[in-house]
C-alpha positions as CSV (number, residue, x, y, z in Angstrom):
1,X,-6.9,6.2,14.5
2,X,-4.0,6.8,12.3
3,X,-4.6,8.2,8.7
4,X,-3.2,4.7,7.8
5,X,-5.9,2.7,9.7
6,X,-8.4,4.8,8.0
7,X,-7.5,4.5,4.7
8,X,-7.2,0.3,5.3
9,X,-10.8,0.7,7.3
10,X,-12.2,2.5,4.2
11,X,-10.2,-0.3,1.5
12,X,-11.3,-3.0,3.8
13,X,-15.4,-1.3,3.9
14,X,-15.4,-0.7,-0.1
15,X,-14.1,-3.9,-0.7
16,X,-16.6,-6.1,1.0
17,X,-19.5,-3.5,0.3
18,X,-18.4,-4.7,-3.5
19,X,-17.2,-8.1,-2.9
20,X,-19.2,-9.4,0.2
21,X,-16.2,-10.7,1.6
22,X,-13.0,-9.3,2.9
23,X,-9.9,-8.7,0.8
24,X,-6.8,-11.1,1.5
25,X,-3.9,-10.4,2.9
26,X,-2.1,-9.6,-0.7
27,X,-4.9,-7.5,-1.7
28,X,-5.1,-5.4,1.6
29,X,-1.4,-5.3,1.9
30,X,-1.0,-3.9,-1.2
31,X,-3.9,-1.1,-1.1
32,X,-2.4,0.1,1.7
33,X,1.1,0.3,0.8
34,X,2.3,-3.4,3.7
35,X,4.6,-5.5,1.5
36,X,4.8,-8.2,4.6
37,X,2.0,-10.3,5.6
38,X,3.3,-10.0,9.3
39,X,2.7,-6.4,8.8
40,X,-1.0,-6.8,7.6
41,X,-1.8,-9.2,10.1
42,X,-0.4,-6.6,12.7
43,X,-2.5,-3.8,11.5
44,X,-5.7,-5.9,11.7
45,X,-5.2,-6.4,15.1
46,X,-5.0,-3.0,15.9
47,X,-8.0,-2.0,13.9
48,X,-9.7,-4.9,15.9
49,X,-8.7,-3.5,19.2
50,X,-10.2,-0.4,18.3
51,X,-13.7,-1.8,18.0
52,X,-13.8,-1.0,14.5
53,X,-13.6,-4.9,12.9
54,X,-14.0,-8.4,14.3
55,X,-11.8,-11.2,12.7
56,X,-10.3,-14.6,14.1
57,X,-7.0,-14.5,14.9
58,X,-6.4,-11.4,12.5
59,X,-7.1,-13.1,9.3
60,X,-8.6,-10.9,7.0
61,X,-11.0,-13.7,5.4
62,X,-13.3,-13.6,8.7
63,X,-13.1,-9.9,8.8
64,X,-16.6,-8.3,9.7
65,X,-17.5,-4.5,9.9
66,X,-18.8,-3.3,13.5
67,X,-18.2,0.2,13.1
68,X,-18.2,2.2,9.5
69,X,-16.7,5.3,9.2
């Protein structure tokens, strides 16, 4: 994983450890330094293809946690 990934893993962890759901797109985007939802959406996806989140269709509402880091 890219340092990027794993800060947005670790925002993405903290934030539903606190929240007990995920962050939105505008939230996450802005945590991790994405200014275009496209962008977000794009970087779930990969995070999801590692094995490290599940989420429908990359929307960061139905994000769950398979593997913490």
């Amino acid at each position: 994983m890219t340092e990027k990934q794993i800060k947005g893993l670790k925002v993405i962890q903290e934030y539903i450890d606190k929240n007990k759901y995920a962050p939105t797109v505008r939230e996450l985007g802005e945590k991790i330094g994405l200014n275009s939802a496209k962008l977000v959406h794009s970087f779930i996806r990969d995070i999801e293809a590692k094995g490290y989140i599940s989420s429908i269709n990359g929307c960061p509402s139905t994000i769950k946690i398979i593997k913490r880091i």
